[in-house]
C-alpha positions as CSV (number, residue, x, y, z in Angstrom):
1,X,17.0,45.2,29.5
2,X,14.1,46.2,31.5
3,X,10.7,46.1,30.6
4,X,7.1,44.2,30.9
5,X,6.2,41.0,29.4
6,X,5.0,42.3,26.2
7,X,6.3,40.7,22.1
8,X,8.3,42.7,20.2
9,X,8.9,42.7,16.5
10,X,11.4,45.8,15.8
11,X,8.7,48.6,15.5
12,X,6.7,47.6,18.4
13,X,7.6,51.1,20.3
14,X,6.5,53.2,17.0
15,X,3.2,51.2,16.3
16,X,0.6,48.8,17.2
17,X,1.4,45.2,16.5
18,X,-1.2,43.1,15.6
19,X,-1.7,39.3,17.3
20,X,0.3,36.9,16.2
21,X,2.8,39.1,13.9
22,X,5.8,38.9,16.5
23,X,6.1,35.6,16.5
24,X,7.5,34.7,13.1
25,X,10.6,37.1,14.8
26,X,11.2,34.8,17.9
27,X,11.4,31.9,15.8
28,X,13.9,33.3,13.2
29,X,16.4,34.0,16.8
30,X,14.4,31.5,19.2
31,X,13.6,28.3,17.9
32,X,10.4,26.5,19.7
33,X,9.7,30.2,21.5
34,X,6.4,30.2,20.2
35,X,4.8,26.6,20.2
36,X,6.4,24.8,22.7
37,X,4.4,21.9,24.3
38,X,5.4,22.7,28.0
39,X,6.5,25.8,29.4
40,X,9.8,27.3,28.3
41,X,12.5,27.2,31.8
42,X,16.1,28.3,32.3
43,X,17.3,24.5,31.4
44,X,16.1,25.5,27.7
45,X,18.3,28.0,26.9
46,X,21.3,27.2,25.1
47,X,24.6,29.4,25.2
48,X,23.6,30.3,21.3
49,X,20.4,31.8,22.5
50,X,22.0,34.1,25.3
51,X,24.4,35.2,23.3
52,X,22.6,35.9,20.2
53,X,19.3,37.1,21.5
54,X,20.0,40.3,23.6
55,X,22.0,41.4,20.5
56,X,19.2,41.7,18.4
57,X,16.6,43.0,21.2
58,X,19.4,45.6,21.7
59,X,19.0,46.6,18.0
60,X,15.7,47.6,18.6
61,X,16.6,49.9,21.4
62,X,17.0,53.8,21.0
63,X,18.8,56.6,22.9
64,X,15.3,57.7,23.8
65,X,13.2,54.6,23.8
66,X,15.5,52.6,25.9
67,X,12.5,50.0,27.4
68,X,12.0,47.2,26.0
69,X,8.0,46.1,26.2
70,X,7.3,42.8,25.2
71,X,3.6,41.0,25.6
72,X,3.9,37.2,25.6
73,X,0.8,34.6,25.7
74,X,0.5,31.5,26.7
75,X,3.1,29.6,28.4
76,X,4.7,31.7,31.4
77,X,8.6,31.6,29.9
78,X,9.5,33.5,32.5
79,X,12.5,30.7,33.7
80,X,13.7,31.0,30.4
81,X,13.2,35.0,30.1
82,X,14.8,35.6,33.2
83,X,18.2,33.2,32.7
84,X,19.2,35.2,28.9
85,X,18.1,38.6,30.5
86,X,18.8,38.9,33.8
87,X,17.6,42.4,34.8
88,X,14.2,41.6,33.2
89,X,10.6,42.1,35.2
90,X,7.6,40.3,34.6
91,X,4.2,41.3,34.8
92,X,1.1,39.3,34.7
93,X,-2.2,40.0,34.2
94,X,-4.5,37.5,36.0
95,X,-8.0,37.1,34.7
96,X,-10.9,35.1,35.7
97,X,-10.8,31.6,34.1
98,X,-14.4,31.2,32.9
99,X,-13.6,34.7,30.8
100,X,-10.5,32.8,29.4
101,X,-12.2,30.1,28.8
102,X,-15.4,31.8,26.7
103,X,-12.7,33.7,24.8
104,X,-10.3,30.5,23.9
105,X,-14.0,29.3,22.1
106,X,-14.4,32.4,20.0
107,X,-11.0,32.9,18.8
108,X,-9.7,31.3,15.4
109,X,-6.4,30.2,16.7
110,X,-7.8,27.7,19.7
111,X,-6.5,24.3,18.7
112,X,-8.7,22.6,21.5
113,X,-11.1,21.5,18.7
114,X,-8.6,19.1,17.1
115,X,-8.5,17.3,20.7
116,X,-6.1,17.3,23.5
117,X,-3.5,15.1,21.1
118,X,-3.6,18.0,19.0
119,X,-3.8,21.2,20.6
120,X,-0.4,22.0,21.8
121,X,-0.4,22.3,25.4
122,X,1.4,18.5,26.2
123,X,-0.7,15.5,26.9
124,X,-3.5,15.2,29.2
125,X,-2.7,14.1,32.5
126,X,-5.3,11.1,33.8
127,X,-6.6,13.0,36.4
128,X,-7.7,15.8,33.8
129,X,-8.6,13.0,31.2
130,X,-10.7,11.6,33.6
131,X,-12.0,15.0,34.4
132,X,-12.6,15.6,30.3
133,X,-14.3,12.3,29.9
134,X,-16.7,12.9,33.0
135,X,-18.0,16.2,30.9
136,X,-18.6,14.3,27.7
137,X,-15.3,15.8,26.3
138,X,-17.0,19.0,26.5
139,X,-14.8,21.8,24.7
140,X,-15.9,24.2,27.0
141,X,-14.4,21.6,29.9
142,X,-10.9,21.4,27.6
143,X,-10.7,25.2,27.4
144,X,-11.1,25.5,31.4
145,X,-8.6,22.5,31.6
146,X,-5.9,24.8,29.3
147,X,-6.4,27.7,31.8
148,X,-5.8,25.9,34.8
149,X,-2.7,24.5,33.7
150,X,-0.9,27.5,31.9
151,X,-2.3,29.1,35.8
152,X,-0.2,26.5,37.3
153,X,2.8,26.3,35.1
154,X,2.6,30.3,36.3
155,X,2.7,29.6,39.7
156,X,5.5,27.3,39.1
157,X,7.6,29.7,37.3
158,X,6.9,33.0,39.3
159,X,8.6,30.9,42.1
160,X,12.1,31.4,39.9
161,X,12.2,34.8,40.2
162,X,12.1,37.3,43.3
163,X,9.4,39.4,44.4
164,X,11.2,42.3,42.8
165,X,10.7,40.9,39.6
166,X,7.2,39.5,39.6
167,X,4.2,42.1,40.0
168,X,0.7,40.8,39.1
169,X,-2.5,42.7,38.2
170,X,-5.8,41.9,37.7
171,X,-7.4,42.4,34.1
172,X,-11.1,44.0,36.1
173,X,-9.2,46.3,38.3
174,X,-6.9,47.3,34.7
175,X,-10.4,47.8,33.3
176,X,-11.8,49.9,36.2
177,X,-9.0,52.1,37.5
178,X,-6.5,52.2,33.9
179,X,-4.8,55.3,35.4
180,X,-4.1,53.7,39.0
181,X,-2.7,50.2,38.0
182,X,-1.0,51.7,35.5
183,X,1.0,54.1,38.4
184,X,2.2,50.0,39.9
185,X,3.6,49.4,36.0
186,X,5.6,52.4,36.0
187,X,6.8,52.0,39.4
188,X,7.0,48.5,39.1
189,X,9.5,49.1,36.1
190,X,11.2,52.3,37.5
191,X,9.4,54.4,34.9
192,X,9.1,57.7,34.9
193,X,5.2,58.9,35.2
194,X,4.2,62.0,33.1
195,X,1.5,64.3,33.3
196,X,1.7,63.5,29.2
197,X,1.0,59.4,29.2
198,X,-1.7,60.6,32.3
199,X,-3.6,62.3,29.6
200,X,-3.1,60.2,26.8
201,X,-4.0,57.1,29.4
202,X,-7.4,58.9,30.1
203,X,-9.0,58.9,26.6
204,X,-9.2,55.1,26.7
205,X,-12.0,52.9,28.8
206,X,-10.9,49.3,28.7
207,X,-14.1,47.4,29.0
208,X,-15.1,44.5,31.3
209,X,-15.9,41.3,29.4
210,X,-15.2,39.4,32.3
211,X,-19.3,38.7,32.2
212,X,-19.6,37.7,28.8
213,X,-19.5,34.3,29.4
214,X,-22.7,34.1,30.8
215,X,-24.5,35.5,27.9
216,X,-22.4,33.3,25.5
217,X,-22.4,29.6,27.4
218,X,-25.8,27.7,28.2
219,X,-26.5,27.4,32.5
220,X,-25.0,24.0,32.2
221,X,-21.9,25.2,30.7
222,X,-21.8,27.6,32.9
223,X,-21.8,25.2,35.9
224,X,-19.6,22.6,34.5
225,X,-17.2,25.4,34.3
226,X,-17.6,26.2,38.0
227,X,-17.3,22.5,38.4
228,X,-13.9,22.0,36.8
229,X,-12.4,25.6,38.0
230,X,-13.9,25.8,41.3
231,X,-10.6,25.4,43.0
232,X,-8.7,27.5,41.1
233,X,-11.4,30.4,41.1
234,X,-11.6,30.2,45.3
235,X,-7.6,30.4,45.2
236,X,-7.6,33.5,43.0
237,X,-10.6,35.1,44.7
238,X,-13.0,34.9,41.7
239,X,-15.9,32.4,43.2
C-alpha cells in the first residue's frame, strides 16, 4: 500500500471528506487510533490489527485507483503506520508553530481550554509546567507547548523509518509554488504526473495564513510565543 499520510473513510478517492469524519472508521478497526495520549509506535500494534487492517484498506482500493491517500493529524503514528504496512511513505507538512498555535485557538475541537489534565496530549512534563506557570498558564503558551511536542514526537518517529520513506514539505512553499512541490509528492510516491492533475492543480491558490497570527494575538502574545518556541523556530528555520 503506497500512499501519503492522508485519512481515509471508503470514498475518500471519489469525494472530499470533511474533518473529523474518518475517524469514527479507525476506531471501528483501530481501537485508540484517534485519541491516544502519546504517540502511536510499532510496540502498539497487535497481530489482530495487522491482520485485519490492510484487509479493509484493500477494500477500498480499485483497479484504477490503486493509491491509497490517507491525511492524519496529530500524533505522528508513523512507528505504528509503518510496522502493519510496510511499503507505506510518509509525508509531512511542517508549518511554523506560532501559525499552529493561532489556529489550535480558533478551532472548536482544541481541548487545551479544559487544562493540560484534560486535553489529551499526556501530562505536562515539569520543565514545561514550569514553563506554563511562568506565562500565567497562558492558553496561547499551552497551544505553543502542544506544537512543540507533537514536533518532537515527529522527530522521534521519522528516525524509524528510512529516508526513502520520509519526505517533508513546507506548508509556505505548498502555498507559493502548489505545482512544484506537488512534482516531489508524485515522485516521492512513484506517481505518475499528467499534463491533466497539472491543469486541474493550477485553478487552485492555497493561501498563506502563516501571518495571521499577528493580526489575531496581542504584541505580548506574540512575544511570549517567540519566548516559548524560540528554539524550535531557529531549528526549523522560521525565526
Amino acid at each position: 500500500m503506497k500512499g501519503l499520510d492522508y485519512p481515509v473513510v471508503g470514498e475518500l478517492l471519489k469525494r472530499r471528506v470533511q474533518p473529523g469524519e474518518s475517524y469514527p472508521f479507525w476506531e471501528h478497526h483501530c481501537k485508540g487510533f484517534s485519541a491516544p495520549y502519546r504517540d502511536l509506535v510499532a510496540a502498539d500494534v497487535t497481530d489482530k490489527t495487522k491482520k485485519h487492517l490492510p484487509l479493509m484498506m484493500a477494500r477500498i482500493l480499485t483497479e484504477k485507483r490503486d493509491r491509497l491517500l490517507l491525511k492524519i493529524t496529530g500524533w505522528p503514528r508513523i512507528g505504528f503506520l509503518s510496522e502493519i504496512f510496510e511499503d507505506a511513505r510518509f509525508i509531512h507538512v511542517m508549518r511554523d508553530g506560532r501559525a499552529v498555535a493561532n489556529s489550535m485557538l480558533n478551532v472548536y475541537f482544541w481541548r487545551g481550554w479544559k487544562g493540560p489534565q484534560n486535553w489529551g496530549w499526556g501530562e505536562l512534563l515539569p520543565d514545561q509546567r514550569k514553563e506554563w506557570n511562568e506565562h500565567g498558564q497562558s492558553f496561547v503558551v499551552l497551544a505553543a507547548i502542544q506544537w512543540k511536542i507533537l514536533m518532537d514526537a515527529m522527530e522521534d518517529a521519522k528516525r524509524t523509518v528510512s529516508s526513502q520513506k520520509f519526505l517533508e514539505i513546507r506548508y509556505e512553499n505548498l502555498c507559493s509554488d502548489p505545482i512544484g512541490q506537488f512534482q516531489k509528492v508524485t515522485q516521492f510516491c512513484e506517481l505518475k504526473w499528467t499534463d491533466g492533475f497539472e491543469r486541474q492543480l493550477g485553478k487552485y491558490q492555497p493561501k498563506n495564513t502563516n501571518e495571521k497570527f499577528k493580526h489575531d494575538l496581542t504584541p505580548k502574545q506574540q512575544r511570549d510565543l517567540e519566548e516559548v518556541l524560540g528554539n524550535h523556530l531557529m531549528r526549523y528555520g522560521y525565526l
